[in-house]
N, C-alpha and C positions, 0 to 999 in steps of 0.2 A: 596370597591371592594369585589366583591363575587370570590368562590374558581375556576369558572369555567373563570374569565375573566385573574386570575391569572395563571394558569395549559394554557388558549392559550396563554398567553405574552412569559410562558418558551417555551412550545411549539414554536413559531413565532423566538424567539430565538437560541433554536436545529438546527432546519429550515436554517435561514441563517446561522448561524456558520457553517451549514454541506457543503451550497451551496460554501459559499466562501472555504473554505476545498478543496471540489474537485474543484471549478476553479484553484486554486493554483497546483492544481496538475495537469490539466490543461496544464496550462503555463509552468510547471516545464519540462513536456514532450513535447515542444517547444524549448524550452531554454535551460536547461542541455547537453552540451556539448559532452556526449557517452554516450551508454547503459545502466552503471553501474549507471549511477548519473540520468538519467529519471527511471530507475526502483526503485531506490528508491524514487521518486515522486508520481510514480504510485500506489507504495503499501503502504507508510506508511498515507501522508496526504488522497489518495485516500479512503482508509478504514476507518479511523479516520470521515472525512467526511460523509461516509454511515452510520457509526453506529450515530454520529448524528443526518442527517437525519430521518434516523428508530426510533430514542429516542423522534424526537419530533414526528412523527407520530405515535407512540404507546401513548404518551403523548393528543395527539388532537384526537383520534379514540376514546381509552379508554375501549373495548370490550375484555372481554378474548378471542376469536377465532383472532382477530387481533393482538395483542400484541405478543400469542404466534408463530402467523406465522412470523411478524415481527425480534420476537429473532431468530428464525430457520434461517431468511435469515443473521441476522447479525453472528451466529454461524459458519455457512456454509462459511461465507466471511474470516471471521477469521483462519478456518482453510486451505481454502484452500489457501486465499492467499499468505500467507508467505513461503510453499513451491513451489507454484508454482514461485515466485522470488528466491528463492534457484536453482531450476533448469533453470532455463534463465540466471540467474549468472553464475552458475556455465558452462551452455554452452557457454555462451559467452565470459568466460576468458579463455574455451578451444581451440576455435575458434579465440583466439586474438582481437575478438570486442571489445577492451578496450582501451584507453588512459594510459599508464604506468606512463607518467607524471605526471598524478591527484592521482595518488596511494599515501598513504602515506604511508602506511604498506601493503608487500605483502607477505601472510601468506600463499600462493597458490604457492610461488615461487617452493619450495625445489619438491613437487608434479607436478609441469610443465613438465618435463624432467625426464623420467625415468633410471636408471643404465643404463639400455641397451644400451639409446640412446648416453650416453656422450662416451660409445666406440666404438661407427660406428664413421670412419672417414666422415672428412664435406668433 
């Protein structure tokens, strides 16, 4: 086996592990039962996935013009995506999109309800 039949097997490798990754994530936002539980499908397996994909395709391309565009996009994913799931989180427990009974720890409780509001009468 020569080095270039090896570098596309890992390569073929990245490849699927990335594809199955994001189908998982996929089906996760099918199946998760609220908001809180597809969004974490969507951002952890979903990225997890891209940067594989991008690792074998910077792997099978091989070019520094490619590879470097390659990290920029996995870079760019990286950052954006995790706040952008902070902020849909966090609108969405404001908004009550959530299932309380899947919660196991709610560290958002005490911040729900402000002083103000526990002395307006209901």
């Amino acid at each position: 086996m020569n080095v270039t039949a090896i570098l596309d097997a890992v390569a073929g490798i990245c490849l699927i592990g990335g594809a199955l990754l994001s189908l998982a994530a996929g089906v996760g936002l099918l199946r998760f039962p609220d908001l809180l539980s597809r969004m974490h499908a969507a951002t952890k397996t979903q990225v997890l996935g891209l940067l594989l994909i991008l690792a074998g395709t910077a792997i099978r391309l091989g070019t520094v013009v490619d590879i470097t565009t390659l990290v920029l996009v996995g870079v760019f994913q990286l950052v954006t995506a995790p706040v952008a799931a902070h902020m849909v989180g966090r609108t969405a427990y404001r908004a009550g999109l959530f299932r309380r009974d899947l919660l196991i720890t709610d560290e958002l409780a005490a911040s729900r309800h402000s002083p103000d509001e526990a002395d307006k009468p209901s």
